[in-house]
N, C-alpha and C positions, 0 to 999 in steps of 0.2 A: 592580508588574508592569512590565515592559519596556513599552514604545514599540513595538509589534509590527504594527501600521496601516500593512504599509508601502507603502499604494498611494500613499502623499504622497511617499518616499522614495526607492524603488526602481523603477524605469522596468520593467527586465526582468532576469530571473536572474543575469547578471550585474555585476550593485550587490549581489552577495550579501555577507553578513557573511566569510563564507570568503575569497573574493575581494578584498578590500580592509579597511582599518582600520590601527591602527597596534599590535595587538597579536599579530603574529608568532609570538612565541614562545607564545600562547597553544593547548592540544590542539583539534584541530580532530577526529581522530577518535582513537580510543583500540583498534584491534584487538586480540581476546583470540581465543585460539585451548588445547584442551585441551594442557596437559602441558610448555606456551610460556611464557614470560615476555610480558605485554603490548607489544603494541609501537606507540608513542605517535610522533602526527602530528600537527607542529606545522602552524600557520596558514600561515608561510612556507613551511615543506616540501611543503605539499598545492599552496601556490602554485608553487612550482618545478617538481614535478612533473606537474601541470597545462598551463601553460604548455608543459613540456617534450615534452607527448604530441601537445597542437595543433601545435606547429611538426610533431612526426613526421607530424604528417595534412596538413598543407598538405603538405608532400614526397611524400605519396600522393595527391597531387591532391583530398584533399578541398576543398569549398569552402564558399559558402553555400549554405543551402538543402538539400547534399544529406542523402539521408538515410544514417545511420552506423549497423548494428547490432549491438549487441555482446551475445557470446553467449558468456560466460567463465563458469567457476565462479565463486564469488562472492569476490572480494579486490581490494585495493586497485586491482593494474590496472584492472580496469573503472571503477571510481570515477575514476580519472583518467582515463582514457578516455574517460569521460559526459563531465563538464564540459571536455575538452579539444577535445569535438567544437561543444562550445556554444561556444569560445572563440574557433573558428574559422566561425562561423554556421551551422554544420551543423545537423543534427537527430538529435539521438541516441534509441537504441532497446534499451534492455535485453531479452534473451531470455535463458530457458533454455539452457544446455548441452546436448549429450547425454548421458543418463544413464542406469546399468541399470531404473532406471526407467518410463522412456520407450522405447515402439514406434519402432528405428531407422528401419524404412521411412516410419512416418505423419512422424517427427521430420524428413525430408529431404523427403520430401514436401511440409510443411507449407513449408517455408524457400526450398522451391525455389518456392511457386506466391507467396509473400511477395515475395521477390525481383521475380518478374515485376509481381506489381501495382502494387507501393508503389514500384518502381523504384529497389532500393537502390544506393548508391553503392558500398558494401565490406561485410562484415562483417568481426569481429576476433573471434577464438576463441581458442582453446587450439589451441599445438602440435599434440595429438592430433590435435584435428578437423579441422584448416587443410585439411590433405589430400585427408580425403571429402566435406567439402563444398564444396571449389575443384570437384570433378568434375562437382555436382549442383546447382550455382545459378549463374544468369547476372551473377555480378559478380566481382571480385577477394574473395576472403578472401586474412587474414592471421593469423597465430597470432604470440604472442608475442616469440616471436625475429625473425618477419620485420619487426615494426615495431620491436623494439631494435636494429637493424640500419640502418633508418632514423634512429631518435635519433642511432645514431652518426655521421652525416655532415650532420646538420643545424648550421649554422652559421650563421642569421639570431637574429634575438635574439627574445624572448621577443612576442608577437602582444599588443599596445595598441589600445585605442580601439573596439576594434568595439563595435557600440551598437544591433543590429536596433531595429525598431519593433514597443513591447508588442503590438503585434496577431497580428506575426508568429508562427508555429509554435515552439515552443523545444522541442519534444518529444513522443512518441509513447509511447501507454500499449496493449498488447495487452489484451482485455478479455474474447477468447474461450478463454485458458489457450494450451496447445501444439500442442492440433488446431484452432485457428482461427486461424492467425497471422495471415491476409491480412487481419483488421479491426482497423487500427488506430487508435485513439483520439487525434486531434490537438490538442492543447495549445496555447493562445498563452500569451506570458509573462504577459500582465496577466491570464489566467486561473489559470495557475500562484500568481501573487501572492495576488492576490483571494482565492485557498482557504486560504494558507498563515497571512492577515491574520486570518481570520473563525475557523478553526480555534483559531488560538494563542489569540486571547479566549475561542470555547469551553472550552478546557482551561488558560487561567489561566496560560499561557508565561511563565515569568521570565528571569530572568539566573541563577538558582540551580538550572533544571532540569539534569538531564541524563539523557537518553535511550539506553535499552539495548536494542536488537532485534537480531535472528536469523535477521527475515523476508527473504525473498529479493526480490531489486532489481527484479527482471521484474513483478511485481503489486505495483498502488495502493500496501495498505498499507506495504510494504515501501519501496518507492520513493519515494513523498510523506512521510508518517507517520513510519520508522524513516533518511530520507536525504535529503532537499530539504530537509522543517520543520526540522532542527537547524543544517545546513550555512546555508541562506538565513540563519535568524534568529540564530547566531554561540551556537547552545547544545553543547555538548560531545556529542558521540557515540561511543557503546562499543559497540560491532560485531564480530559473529563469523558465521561462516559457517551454514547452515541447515543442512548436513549436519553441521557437528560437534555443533550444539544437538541436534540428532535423536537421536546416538546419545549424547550426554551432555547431557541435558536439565538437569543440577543447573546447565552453566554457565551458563546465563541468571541464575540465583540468586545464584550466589558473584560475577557482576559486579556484581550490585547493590549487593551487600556493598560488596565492596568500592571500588566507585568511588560510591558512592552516588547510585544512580540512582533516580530520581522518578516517569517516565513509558514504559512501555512498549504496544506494542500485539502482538496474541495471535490467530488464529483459536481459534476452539470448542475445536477438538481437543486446542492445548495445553494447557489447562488439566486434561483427561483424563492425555494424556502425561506432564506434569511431577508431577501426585498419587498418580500410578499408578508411575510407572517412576525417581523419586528415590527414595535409599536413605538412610537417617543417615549412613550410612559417606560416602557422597558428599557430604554436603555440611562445609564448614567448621568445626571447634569456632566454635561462639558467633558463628555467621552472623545479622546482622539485617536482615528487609527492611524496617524500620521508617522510612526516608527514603524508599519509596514513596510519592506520590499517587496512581496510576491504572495498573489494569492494563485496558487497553481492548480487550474483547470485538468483533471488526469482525465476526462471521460472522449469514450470515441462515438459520434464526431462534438467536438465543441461546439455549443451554439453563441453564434457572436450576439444574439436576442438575449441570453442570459447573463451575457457579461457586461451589455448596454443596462438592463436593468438594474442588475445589484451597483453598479459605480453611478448611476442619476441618483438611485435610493442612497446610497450613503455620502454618496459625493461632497455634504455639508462636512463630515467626519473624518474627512481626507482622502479617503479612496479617488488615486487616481487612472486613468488610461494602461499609461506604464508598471501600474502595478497587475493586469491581472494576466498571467502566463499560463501558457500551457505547457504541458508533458504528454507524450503518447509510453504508455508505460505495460506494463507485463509480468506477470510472477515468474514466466522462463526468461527473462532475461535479470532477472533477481526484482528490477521497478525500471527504472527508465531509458527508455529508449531514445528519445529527444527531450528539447528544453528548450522554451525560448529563455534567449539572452537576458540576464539581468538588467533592467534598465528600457530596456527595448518593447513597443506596442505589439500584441501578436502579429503576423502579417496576414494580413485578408486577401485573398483570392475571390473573385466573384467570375462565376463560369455560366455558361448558357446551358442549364437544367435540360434540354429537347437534347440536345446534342451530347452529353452526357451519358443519359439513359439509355439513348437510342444507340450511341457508337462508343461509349466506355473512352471519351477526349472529353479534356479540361477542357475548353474553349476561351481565353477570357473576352468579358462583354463588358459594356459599363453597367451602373449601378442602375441606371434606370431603364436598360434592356428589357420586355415582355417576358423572358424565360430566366431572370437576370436570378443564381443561387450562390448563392455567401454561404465561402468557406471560410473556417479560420485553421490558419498553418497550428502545428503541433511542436515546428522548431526546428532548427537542425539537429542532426545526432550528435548525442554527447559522446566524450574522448575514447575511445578504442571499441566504437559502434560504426556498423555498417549496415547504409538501409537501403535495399533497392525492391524493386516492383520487376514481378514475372506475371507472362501472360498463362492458361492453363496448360502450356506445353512444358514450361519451366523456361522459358525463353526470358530474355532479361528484355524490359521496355523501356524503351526514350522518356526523356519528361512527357507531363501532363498525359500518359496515357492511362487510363485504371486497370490496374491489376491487383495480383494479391503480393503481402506487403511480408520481403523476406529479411529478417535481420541476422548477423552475425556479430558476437563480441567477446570481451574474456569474461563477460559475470553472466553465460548461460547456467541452465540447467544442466546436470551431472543424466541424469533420466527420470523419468514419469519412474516413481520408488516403486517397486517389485511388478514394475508392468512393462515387459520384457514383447510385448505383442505390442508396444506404444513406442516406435520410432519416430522420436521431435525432428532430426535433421537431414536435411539431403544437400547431400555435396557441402557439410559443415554447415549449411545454413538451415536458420530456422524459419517451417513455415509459417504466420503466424495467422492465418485465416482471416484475417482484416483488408478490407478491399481500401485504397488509395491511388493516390499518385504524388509524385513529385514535383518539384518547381523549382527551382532558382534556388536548391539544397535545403528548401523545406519541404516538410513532412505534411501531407494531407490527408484526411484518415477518413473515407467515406461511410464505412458500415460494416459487419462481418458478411466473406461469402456462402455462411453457410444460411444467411436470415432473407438472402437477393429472392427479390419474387417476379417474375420476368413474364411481363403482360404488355400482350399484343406487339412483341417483339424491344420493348423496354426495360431496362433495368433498374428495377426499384428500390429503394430499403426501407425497410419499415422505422428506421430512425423516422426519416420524411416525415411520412405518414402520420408516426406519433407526435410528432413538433407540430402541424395542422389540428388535431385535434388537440392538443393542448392550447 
């Protein structure tokens, strides 16, 4: 297993493996895109173009400290963007695009009252957007031509030396999606580190992984998990866009094939989407994902229905039992909180649902019990995490009781960034509004308490609910 500790090695984000070394010529990301030829980024190149994006930001008067957000669809720009604002001591901030997806009014809303609290220094978008939202937020945007515009007249040489101190901020995680932009989640490097160190030994990090996500930049997993953990620790990454996974879900598959990929991470849903909406036709004669170790399950609560479906649908292709894991994970704790074991099947709990609701106890029953609800464990906690369950008093509870779920580690949150009325921790721990309980030092993740809907004297969550109508 690699060296992957690297609180002894690495000061702050930039002592990344990306960043420095002597193998250049080595893929640093590998973009796949449908109907494309792969298109491969070397160590050097990702350094050139890095470099070449901080110089365009110091010519836009970025500096230290401020804050950078960028809100591109997902492609290499931004990637160089992120680390070009780190390079110049910025603080960068992946967001969402606008999309037909997204409420335009809540979407300029949300950016415009962001802007005002968090006190952004610019944002970088797309062309498109440069326009409507230079009108509706109080900072400069730019769209991509206005900052290739700048490349063009930049003639100092590539930015040396800078060296913030690990305590400092090196980044912002938004943690309440698109209609909460104004909370964001502030990062120091040595917290950044710390997760990326404790992580890599949960999931067994070698020199042989390489890692294949889809997930978008702006959330945890995406951002930590599928972009920091490969880039930091010098592991190869194969990267394509979340909208063209969406509407061509086999290519997550055919990259693994073919680049042979090891580790990926997943919400819930995927594992629905990809069993449900790949076709034979789609995918490759004689596709194997048999260089898999881990398809990592991050959503709370896992459904073991999703994870029995996607391993029957591909199960010809190699997906086995042991490979699909979970994580219960977090932007305040930098990504994860637990892991199952490499190697190891999740562990299932199956509890009596009456007695659950009604008295907040695991119960367990067998499988074929009347009230009989299958959980799947999230894992124990990884290395200098701490997870335990308080009842609403702050009272600390015994296994299998439910409560809400308090974590403590060295890769928190610094604070919610210029929101000084948003106190994350009591008694150093963090609350994290997630209802659970424990077992036999795993993690079980039932629902958030702020979504419980409590009828006729039961306790429900609409997770439930949605799993039934689905």
């Amino acid at each position: 297993m690699l060296s992957l500790d690297n609180r002894d090695t690495y000061r702050t984000l930039l002592d990344a493996a990306i960043l420095s070394g002597d193998e250049g010529e080595r893929d640093a990301i590998i973009y796949v895109a449908t109907g494309e030829e792969p298109l491969h980024v070397s160590r050097a190149e990702f350094r050139r173009e890095a470099a070449q994006y901080a110089a365009a930001l110091r010519g836009l008067g970025v500096g230290a400290r401020d804050l950078v957000v960028i809100a591109h669809t997902q492609n290499l720009e931004s990637i160089y963007a992120f680390w070009g604002a780190m390079l110049v001591g910025a603080i960068p901030s992946m967001f969402p695009t606008l999309t037909e997806k997204l409420d335009p009014e809540i979407y300029m809303r949300s950016m415009s009252e962001l802007v005002a609290l968090s006190d952004v220094r610019l944002v970088l978008t797309t062309d498109e957007l440069a326009p409507i939202l230079d009108s509706r937020v109080g900072c400069p945007v730019y769209g991509s031509s206005g900052v290739a515009q700048e490349v063009g007249v930049v003639r100092e040489p590539p930015l040396q030396g800078i060296q913030p101190d690990p305590a400092e901020i090196a980044l912002l995680q938004h943690s309440s999606g698109t209609t909460g932009l104004q909370k964001g989640v502030a990062l120091s490097h040595g917290a950044v580190l710390n997760q990326l160190a404790s992580y890599s030994d949960a999931v067994a990090l070698t020199g042989d992984d390489v890692i294949v996500s889809w997930l978008p930049l702006y959330h945890d997993m995406g951002l930590i998990a599928g972009f920091l953990l490969p880039l930091v620790q010098g592991v190869p990454l194969v990267l394509m866009s979340p909208f063209d996974w969406v509407r061509h879900p086999s290519l997550l598959l055919s990259a693994i094939d073919r680049f042979q990929g090891t580790l990926t991470w997943l919400p819930n849903f995927a594992y629905n989407h990809m069993a449900r909406r790949v076709r034979d036709r789609d995918l490759q004669d004689n596709i194997s994902l048999t260089s898999m170790r881990m398809y990592i399950n991050c959503s709370e609560p896992v459904r073991k229905d999703s994870h029995d479906l996607f391993q029957q649908r591909f199960e010809p292709l190699g997906v086995r039992p042991e490979q699909l894991a979970v994580s219960y994970a977090m932007a305040e704790n930098t990504f994860g909180v637990t892991q199952t074991p490499p190697g190891e099947i999740a562990a299932i709990d199956v509890v009596d649902r009456q007695v659950l609701e009604a008295q907040r106890l695991a119960v367990a029953v067998s499988a074929d019990h009347p009230q009989a609800l299958v959980r799947v464990s999230c894992g124990p906690p990884i290395n200098n995490t701490d997870v335990q369950v308080i009842d609403d008093d702050g009272v600390v509870l015994p296994e299998r009781h439910v409560g809400e779920i308090a974590v403590r580690s060295d890769c928190m949150l610094s604070e919610y960034y210029k929101r000084p009325d948003l106190q994350p921790f009591q008694d150093g721990w963090y609350l994290t509004g997630d209802m659970g309980y424990l077992s036999e030092g795993e993690t079980y993740i039932i629902g958030r308490s702020k979504d419980l809907i409590i009828n006729a004297g039961k306790n429900v969550y609409p997770q439930d609910i949605e799993a039934v109508v689905n």
